[in-house]
C-alpha positions in Angstrom: 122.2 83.3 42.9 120.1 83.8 46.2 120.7 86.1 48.9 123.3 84.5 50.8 125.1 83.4 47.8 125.5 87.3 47.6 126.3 88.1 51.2 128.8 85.6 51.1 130.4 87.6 48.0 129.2 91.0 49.4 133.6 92.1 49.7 134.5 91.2 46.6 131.3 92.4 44.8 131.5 95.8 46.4 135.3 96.2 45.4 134.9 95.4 42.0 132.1 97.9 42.1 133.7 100.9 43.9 137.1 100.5 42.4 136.2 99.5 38.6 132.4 100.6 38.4 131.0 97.3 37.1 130.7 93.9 38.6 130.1 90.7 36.2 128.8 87.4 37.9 128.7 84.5 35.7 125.8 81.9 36.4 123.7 84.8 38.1 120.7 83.1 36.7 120.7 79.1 36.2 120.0 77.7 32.7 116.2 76.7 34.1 115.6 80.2 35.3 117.0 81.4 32.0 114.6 79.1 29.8 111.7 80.5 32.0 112.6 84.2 31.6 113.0 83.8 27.8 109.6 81.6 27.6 107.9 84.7 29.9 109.7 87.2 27.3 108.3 85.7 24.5 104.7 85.4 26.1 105.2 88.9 26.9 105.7 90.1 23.3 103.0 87.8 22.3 100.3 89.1 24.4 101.2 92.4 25.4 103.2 94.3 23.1 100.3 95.1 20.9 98.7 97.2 24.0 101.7 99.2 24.6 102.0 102.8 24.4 104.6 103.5 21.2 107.1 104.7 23.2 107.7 101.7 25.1 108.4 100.1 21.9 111.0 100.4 19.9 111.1 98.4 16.6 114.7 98.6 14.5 112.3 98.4 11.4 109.1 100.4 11.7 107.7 98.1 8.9 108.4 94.6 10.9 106.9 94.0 14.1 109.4 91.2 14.4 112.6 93.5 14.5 111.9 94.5 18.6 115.4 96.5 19.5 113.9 98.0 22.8 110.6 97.3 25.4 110.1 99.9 28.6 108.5 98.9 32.0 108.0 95.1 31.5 107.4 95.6 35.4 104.1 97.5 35.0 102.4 95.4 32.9 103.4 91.9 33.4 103.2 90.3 37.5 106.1 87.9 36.5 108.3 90.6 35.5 107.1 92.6 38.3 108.0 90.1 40.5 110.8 89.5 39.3 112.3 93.2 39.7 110.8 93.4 43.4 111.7 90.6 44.7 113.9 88.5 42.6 118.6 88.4 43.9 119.1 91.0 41.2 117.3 93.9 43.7 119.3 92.3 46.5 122.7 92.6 44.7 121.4 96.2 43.9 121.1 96.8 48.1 124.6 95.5 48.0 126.4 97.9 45.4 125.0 101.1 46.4 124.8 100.2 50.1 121.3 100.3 51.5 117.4 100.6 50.1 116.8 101.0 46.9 113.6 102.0 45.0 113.3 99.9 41.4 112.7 102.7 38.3 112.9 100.5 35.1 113.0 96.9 33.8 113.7 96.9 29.8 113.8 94.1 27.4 116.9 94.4 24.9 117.5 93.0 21.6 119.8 93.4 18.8 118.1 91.0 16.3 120.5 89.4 13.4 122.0 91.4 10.9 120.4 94.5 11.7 121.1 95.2 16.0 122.7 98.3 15.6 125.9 99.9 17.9 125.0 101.6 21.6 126.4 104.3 21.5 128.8 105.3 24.6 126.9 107.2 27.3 126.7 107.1 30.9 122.9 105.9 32.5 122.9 108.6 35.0 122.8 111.3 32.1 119.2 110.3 31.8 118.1 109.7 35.8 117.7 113.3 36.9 118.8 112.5 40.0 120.8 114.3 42.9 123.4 113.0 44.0 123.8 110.1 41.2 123.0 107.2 43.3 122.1 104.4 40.9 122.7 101.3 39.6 121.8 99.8 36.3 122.3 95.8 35.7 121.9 93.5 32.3 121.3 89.9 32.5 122.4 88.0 29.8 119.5 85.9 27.9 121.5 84.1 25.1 125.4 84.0 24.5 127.0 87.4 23.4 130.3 87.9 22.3 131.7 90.5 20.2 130.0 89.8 16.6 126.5 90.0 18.4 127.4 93.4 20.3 129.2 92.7 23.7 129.1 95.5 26.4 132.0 97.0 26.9 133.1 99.1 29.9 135.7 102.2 31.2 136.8 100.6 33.5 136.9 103.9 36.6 135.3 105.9 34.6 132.2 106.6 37.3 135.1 108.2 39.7 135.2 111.4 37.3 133.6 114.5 38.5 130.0 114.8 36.9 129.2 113.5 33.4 131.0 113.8 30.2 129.8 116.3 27.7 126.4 114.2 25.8 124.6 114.7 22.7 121.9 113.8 20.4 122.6 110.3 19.1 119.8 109.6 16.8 120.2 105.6 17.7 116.7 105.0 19.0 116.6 104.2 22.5 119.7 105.7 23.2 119.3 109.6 22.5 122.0 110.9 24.1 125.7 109.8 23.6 129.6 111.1 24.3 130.7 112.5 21.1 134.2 112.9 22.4 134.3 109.5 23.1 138.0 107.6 22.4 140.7 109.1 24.1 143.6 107.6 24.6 142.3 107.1 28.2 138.9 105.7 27.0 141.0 102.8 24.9 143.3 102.1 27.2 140.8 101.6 30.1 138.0 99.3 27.8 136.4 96.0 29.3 134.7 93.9 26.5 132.5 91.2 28.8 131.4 88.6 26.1 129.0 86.2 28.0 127.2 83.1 28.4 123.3 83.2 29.1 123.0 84.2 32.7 125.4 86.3 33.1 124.8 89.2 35.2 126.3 92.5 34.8 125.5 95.4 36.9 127.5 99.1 36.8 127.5 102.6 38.4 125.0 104.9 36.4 128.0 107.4 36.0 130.0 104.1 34.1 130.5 105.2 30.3 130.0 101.9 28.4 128.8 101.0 24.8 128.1 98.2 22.5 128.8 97.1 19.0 125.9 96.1 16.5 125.3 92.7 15.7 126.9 91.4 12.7 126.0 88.0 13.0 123.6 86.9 10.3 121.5 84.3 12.5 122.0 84.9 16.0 120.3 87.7 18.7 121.5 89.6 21.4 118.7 89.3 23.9 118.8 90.6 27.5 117.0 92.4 30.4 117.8 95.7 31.9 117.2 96.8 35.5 117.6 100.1 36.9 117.8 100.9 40.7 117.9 104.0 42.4 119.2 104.4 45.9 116.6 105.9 48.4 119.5 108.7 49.4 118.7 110.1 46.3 116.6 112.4 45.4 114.6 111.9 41.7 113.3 115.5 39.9 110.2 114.0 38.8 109.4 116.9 36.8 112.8 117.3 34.7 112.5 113.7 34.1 108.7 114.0 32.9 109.4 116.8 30.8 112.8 115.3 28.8 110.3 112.2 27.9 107.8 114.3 26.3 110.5 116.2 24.5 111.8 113.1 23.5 108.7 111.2 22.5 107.9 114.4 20.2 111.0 114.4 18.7 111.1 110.6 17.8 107.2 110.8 16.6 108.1 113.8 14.3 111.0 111.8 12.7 108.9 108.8 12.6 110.7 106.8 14.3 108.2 105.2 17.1 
């Protein structure tokens, strides 16, 4: 979708937004962008992976390379990812959803290979931002069909309109260290948005949105996608907070040997 494709669905995209806290847009990418993204992901893996710090690289089994659950900052170390977080619609439809500038923090590579993808466990993205106010937006793009055996998202729908965050704890799912452990009240159930999807799909939600996935419980098929993450320029970002909950965190995975 290019930029006036958006502007010319900038009403109903910010409703959806402000009134449900998610927007889903199917065909956000065409099928040839979405064979060249894949192609790039898999030449990315190929020849960079192996450089990458540990904790950019999340493997569901330590022992197999193969088994990639999570990648960090494809943006910093790749110009065609780069690219395609500074200047490709999604950072447009970001402008759009939280109404102005934005400042681009994160572009991840998510996978929950076959058989093994485990859940996400419900959280809410601006848990982990350190910023004030929570002015952020997080989006997924859809890079192979996903429906409910491979680990759909699912989303509270208004959930971002509550005060603050919900109570979060340690998870122990790598990638995901913090989670709601109060999670599935009879609000939580009765408010839940499954969003199986075809390649392309685009999905983009408030950071304060609680959603989760499901593992994958197909035997032959993946659950492959990129994350974005966009911060509004009205907010401020504690740099040092932030810096000091990765260390902790990096520690923590290192001593349980899990990165």
């Amino acid at each position: 979708m290019d930029i006036s494709g958006l502007e010319a669905a900038r009403e109903d995209i910010t409703r959806s937004y402000r009134e449900d806290g998610y927007v889903a847009l199917e065909g956000f990418f065409g099928p040839d962008a979405i064979r060249t993204i894949n192609a790039e992901v898999e030449r990315f893996i190929a020849e960079r992976v192996p450089s990458l710090p540990r904790e950019q690289v999340y493997l569901e089994n330590r022992d197999d390379p193969t088994s990639i659950k999570q990648l960090q900052k494809l943006h910093e170390h790749d110009p065609f990812f780069r690219s395609l977080m500074e200047e490709g619609p999604v950072r447009g439809l970001a402008e759009i959803v939280l109404d102005g500038p934005v400042s681009y923090r994160n572009m991840q590579f998510f996978n929950k290979p076959a058989g093994v993808g485990q859940p996400t466990p419900p959280h809410q993205d601006g848990f982990y931002f350190h910023l004030r106010p929570c002015l952020a937006a997080t989006a997924w793009l859809a890079l192979e069909p996903v429906d409910e055996e491979t680990g759909c998202i699912h989303y509270v729908r208004g959930s971002h309109k509550a005060e603050g965050f919900r109570p979060h704890s340690r998870t122990g799912t790598l990638g995901f260290s913090q989670g709601i452990p109060d999670f599935g009240t009879v609000e939580d159930k009765a408010n839940d948005v499954g969003f199986p999807a075809q390649s392309g799909t685009l999905l983009i939600h408030d950071a304060r949105t609680i959603h989760w996935a499901g593992g994958n419980r197909s035997r032959t098929r993946s659950r492959r996608a990129l994350g974005f993450i966009f911060y509004s320029e009205r907010a401020t970002f504690d740099e040092a907070s932030w810096a000091a909950y990765q260390a902790r965190l990096a520690a923590e995975l290192a001593s349980a040997g899990k990165i």
